[in-house]
ChimeraX commands (.cxc) that place a marker at each C-alpha (Angstrom):
marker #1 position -7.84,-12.86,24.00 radius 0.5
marker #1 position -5.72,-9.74,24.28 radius 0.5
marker #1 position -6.67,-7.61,27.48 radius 0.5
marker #1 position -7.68,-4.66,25.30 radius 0.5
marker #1 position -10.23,-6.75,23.91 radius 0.5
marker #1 position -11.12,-8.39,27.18 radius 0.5
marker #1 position -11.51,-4.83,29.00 radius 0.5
marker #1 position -13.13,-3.26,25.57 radius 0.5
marker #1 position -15.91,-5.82,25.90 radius 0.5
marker #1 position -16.91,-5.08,29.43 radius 0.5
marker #1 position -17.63,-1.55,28.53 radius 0.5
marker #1 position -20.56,0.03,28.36 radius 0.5
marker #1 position -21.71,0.73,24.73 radius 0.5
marker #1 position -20.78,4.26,24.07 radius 0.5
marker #1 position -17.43,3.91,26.19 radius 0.5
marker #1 position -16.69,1.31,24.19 radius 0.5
marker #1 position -17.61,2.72,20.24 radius 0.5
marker #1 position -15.51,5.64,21.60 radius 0.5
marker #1 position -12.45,3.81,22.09 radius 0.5
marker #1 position -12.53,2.40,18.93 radius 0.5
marker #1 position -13.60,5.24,17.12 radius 0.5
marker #1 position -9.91,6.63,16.05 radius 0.5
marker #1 position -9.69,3.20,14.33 radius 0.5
marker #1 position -11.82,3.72,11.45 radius 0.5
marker #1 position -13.98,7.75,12.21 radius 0.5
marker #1 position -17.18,6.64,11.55 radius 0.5
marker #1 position -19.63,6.73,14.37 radius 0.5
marker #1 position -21.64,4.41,12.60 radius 0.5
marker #1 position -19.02,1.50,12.01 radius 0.5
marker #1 position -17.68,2.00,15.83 radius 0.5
marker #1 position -21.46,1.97,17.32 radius 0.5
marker #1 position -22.07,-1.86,14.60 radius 0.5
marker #1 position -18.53,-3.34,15.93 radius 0.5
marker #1 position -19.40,-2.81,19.26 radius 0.5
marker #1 position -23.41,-4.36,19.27 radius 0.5
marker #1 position -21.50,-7.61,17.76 radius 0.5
marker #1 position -19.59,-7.59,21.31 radius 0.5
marker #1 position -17.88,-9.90,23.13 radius 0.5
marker #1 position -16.02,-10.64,20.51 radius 0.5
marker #1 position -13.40,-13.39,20.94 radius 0.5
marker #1 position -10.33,-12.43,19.48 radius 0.5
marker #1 position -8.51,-10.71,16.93 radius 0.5
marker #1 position -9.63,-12.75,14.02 radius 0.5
marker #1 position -13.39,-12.06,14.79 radius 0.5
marker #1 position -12.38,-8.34,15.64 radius 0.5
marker #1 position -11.09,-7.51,12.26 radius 0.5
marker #1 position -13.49,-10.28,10.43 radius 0.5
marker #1 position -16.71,-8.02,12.71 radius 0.5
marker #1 position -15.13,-5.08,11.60 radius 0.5
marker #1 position -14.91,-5.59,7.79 radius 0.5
marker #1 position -18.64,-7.33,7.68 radius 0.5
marker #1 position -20.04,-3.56,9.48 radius 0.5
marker #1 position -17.90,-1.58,7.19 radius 0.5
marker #1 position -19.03,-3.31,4.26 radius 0.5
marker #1 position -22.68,-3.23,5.37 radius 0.5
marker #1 position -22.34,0.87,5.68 radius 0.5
marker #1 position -23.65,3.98,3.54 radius 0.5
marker #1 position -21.70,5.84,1.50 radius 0.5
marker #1 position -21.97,8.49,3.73 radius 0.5
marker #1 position -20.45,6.56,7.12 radius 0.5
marker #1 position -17.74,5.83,4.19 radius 0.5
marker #1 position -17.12,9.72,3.45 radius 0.5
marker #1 position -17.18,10.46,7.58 radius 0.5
marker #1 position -13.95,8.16,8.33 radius 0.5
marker #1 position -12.56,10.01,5.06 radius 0.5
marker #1 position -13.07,13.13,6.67 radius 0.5
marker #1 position -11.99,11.80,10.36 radius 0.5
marker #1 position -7.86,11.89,8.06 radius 0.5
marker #1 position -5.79,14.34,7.97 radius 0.5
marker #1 position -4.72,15.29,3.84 radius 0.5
marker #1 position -1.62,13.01,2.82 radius 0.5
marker #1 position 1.66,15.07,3.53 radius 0.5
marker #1 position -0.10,16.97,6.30 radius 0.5
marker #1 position -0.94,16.67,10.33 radius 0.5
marker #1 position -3.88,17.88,10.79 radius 0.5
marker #1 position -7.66,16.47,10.29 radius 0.5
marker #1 position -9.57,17.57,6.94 radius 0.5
marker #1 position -11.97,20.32,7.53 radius 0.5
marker #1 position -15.95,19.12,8.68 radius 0.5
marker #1 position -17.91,18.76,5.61 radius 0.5
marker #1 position -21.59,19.11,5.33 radius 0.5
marker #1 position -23.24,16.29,7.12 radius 0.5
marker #1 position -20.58,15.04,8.53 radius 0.5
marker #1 position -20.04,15.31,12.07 radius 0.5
marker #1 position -16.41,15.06,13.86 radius 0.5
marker #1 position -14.98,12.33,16.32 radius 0.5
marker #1 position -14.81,13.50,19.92 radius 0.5
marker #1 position -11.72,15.43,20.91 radius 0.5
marker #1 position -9.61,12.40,22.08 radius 0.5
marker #1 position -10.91,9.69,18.85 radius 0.5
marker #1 position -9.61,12.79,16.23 radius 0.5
marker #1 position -5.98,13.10,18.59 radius 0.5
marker #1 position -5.17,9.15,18.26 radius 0.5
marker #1 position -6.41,9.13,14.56 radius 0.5
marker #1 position -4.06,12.12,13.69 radius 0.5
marker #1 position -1.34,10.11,15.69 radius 0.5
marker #1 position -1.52,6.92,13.98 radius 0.5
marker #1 position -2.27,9.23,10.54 radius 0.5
marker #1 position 1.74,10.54,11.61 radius 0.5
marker #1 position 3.01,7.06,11.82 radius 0.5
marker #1 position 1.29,5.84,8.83 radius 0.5
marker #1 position 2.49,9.01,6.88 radius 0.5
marker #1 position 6.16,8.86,8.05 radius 0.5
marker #1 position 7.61,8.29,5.31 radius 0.5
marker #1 position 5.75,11.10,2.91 radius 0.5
marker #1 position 6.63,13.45,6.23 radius 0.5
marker #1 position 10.11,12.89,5.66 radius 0.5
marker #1 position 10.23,12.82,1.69 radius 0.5
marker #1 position 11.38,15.78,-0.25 radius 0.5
marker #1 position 10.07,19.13,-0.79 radius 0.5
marker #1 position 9.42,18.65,-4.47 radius 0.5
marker #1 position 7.06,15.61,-3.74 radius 0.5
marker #1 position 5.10,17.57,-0.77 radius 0.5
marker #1 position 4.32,20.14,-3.34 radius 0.5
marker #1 position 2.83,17.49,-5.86 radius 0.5
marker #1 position 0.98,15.99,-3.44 radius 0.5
marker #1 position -0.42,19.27,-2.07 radius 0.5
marker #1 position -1.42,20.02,-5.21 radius 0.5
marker #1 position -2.71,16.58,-5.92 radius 0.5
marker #1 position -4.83,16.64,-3.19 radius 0.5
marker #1 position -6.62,19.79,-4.25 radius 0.5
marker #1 position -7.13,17.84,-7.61 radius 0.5
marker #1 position -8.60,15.39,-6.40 radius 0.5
marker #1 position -10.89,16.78,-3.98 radius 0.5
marker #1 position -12.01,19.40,-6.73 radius 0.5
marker #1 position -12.90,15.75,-8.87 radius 0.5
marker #1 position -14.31,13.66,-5.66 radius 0.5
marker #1 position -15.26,16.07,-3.10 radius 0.5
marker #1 position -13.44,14.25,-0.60 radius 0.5
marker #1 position -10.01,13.35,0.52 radius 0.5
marker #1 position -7.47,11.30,-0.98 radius 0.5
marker #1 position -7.66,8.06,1.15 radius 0.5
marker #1 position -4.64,5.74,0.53 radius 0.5
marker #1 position -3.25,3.22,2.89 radius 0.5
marker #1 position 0.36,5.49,3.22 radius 0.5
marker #1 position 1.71,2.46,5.95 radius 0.5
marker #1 position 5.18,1.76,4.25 radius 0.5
marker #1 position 4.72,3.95,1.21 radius 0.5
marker #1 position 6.93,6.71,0.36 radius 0.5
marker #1 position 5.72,9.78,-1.27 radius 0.5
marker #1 position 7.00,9.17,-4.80 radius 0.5
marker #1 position 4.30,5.97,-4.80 radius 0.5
marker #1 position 1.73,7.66,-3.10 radius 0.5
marker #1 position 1.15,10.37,-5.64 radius 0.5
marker #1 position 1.52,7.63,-8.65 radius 0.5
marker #1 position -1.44,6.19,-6.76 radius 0.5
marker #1 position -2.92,9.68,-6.79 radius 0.5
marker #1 position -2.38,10.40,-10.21 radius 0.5
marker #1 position -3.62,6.96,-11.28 radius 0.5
marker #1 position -6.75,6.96,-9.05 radius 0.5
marker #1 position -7.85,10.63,-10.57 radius 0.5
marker #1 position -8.53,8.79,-13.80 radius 0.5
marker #1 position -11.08,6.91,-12.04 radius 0.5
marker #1 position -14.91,7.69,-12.15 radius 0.5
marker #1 position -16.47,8.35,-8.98 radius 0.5
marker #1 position -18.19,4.89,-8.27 radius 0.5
marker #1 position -15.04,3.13,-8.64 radius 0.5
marker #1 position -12.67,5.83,-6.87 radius 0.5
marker #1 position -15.70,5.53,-3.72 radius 0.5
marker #1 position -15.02,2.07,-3.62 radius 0.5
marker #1 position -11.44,2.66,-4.18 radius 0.5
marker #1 position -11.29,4.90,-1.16 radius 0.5
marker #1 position -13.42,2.31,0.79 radius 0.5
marker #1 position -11.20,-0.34,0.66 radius 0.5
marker #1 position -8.24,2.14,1.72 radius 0.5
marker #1 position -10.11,2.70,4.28 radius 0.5
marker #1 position -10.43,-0.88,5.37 radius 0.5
marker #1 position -7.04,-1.71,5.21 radius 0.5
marker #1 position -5.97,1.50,7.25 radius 0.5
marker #1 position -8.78,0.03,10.01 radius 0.5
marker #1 position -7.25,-3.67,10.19 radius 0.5
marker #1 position -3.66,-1.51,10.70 radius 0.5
marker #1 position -5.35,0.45,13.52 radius 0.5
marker #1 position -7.23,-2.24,15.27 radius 0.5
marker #1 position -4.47,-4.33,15.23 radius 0.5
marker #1 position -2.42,-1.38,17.02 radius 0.5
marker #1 position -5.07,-0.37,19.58 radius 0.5
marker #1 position -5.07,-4.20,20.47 radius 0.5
marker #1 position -1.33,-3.62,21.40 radius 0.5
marker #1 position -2.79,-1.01,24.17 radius 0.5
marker link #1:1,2 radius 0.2
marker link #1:2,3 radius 0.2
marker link #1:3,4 radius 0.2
marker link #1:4,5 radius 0.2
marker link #1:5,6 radius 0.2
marker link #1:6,7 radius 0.2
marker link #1:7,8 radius 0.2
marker link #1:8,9 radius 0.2
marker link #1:9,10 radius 0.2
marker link #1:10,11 radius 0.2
marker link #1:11,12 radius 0.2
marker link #1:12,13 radius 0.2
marker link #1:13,14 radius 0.2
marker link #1:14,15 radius 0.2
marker link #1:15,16 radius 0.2
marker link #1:16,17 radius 0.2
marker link #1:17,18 radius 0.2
marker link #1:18,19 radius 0.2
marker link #1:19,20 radius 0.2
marker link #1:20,21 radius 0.2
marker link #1:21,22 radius 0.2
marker link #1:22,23 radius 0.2
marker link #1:23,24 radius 0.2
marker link #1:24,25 radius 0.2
marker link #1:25,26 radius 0.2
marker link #1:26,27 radius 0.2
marker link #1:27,28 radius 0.2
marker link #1:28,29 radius 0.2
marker link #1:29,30 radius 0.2
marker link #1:30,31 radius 0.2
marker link #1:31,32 radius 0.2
marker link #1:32,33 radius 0.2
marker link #1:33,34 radius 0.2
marker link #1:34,35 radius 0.2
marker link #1:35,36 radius 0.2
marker link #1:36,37 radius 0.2
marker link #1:37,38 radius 0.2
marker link #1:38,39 radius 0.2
marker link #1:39,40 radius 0.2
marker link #1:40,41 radius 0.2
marker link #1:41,42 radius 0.2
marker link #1:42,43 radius 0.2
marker link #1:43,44 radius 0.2
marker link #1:44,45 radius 0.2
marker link #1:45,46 radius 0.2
marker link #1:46,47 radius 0.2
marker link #1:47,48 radius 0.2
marker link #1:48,49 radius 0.2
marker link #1:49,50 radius 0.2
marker link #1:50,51 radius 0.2
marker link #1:51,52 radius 0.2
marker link #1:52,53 radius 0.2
marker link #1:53,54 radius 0.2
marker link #1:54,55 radius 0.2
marker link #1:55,56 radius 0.2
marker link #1:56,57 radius 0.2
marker link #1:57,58 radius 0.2
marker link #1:58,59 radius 0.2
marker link #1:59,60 radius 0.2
marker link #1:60,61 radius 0.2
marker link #1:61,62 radius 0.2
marker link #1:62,63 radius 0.2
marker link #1:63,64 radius 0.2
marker link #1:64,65 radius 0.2
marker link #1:65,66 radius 0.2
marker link #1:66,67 radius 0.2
marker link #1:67,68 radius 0.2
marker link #1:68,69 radius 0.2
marker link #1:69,70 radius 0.2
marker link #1:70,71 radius 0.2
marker link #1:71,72 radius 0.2
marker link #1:72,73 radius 0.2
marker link #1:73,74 radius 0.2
marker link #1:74,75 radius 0.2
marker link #1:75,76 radius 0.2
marker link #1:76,77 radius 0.2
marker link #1:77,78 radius 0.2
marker link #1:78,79 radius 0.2
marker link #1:79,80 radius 0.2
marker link #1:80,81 radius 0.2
marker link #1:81,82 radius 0.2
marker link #1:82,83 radius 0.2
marker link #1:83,84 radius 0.2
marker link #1:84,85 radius 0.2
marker link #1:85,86 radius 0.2
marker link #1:86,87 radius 0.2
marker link #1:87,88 radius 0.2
marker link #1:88,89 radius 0.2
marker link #1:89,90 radius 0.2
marker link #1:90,91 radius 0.2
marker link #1:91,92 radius 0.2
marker link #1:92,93 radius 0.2
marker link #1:93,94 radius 0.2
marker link #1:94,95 radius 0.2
marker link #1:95,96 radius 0.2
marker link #1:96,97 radius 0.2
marker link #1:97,98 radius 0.2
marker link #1:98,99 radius 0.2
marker link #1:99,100 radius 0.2
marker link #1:100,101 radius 0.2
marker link #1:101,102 radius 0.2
marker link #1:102,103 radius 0.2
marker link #1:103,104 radius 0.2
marker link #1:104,105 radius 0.2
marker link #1:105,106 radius 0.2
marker link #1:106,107 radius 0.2
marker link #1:107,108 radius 0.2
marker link #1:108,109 radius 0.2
marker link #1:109,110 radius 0.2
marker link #1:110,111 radius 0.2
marker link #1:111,112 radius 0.2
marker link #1:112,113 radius 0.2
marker link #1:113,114 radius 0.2
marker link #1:114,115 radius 0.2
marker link #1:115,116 radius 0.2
marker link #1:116,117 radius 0.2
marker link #1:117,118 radius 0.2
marker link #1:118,119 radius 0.2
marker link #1:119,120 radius 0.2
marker link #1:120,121 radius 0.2
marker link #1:121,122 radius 0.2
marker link #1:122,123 radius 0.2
marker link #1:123,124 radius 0.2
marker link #1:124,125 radius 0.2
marker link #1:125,126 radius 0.2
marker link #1:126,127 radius 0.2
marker link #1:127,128 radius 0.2
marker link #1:128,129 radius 0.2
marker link #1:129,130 radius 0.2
marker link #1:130,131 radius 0.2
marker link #1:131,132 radius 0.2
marker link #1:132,133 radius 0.2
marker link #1:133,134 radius 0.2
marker link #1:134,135 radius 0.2
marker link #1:135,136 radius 0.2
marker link #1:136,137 radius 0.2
marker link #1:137,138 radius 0.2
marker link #1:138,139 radius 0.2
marker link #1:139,140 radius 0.2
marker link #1:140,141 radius 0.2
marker link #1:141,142 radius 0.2
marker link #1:142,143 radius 0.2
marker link #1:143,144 radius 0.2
marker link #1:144,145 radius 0.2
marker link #1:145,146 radius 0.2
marker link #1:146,147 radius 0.2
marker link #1:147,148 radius 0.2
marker link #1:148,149 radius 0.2
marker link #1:149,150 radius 0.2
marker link #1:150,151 radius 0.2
marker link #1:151,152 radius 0.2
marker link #1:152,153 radius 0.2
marker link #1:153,154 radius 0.2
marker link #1:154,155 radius 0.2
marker link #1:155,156 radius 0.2
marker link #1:156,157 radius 0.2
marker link #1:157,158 radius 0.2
marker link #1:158,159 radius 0.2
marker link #1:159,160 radius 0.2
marker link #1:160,161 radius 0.2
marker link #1:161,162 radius 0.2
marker link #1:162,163 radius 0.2
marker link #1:163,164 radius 0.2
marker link #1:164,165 radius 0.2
marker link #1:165,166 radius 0.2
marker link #1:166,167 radius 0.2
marker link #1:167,168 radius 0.2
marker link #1:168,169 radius 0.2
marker link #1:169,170 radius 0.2
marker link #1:170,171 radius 0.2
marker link #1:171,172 radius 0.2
marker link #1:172,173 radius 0.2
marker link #1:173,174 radius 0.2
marker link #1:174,175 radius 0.2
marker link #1:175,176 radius 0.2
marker link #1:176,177 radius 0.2
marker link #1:177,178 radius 0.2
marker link #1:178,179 radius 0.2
marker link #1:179,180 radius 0.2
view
């Protein structure tokens, strides 16, 4: 057992959804991960984790949209109506890891910012959310061929599309907080 886990299990409930709230931004999925506690290791971590996300509401889905920051940019996506934001300290580490995840886009060229800017506003005119996409080792030329591909969806599949971005951006995260 990694001592992040080992530490993270002693907590007290709400210390402990806190901490692991930047991994995922829904208060929801942090508060389920943490009543499954003591959890043994990483496996169970990430296999608890992906059980409680799956288990969730479309709207704890759309709250850990809205806990990113747009693709191409640094800072987190405006508040939407009933959605609440992370506390101060969950929102810095998510936009963080959102930089590292995003390096590559951050350091693509100017022409491929603007499409995905503009992208972006597509897509949240079509979804009313953000563009979620797992950007970890992506540069920005594949990201917005993901973009333009997941625009044609309807929004049932492009919700679950976004989920399971989601997901995979959580296993990334927990994996790195475990490394604390």
């Amino acid at each position: 057992m990694s001592g992040a886990l080992k530490r993270w299990n002693l907590l007290p409930p709400e210390a402990a959804a806190n901490e692991i709230l930047p991994c995922c931004g829904s208060r929801s999925w942090a508060d389920g991960v943490t009543g499954r506690r003591p959890l043994a290791d990483e496996v169970t971590l990430l296999a608890v984790s992906d059980q409680v996300w799956s288990s969730l509401a479309e709207a704890d889905w759309r709250e850990a949209f809205g806990s990113h920051p747009r693709i191409g940019q640094t800072k987190i996506g405006k508040t939407r109506i009933g959605e609440t934001k992370a506390p101060k300290e969950a929102s810095q580490q998510s936009a963080a890891w959102s930089g590292e995840e995003q390096r590559e886009v951050a350091e693509g060229g100017e022409s491929a910012k603007v499409a995905l800017a503009e992208g972006n506003r597509e897509y949240e005119r079509r979804f009313g959310q953000i563009f979620i996409v797992c950007a970890t080792g992506k540069g920005p030329e594949e990201i917005l061929a993901i973009l333009q591909r997941r625009l044609g969806n309807d929004p049932a599949l492009e919700l679950r599309e976004a989920a399971e971005q989601q997901r995979q951006i959580t296993q990334l995260r927990l994996r790195k907080w475990l490394q604390t």
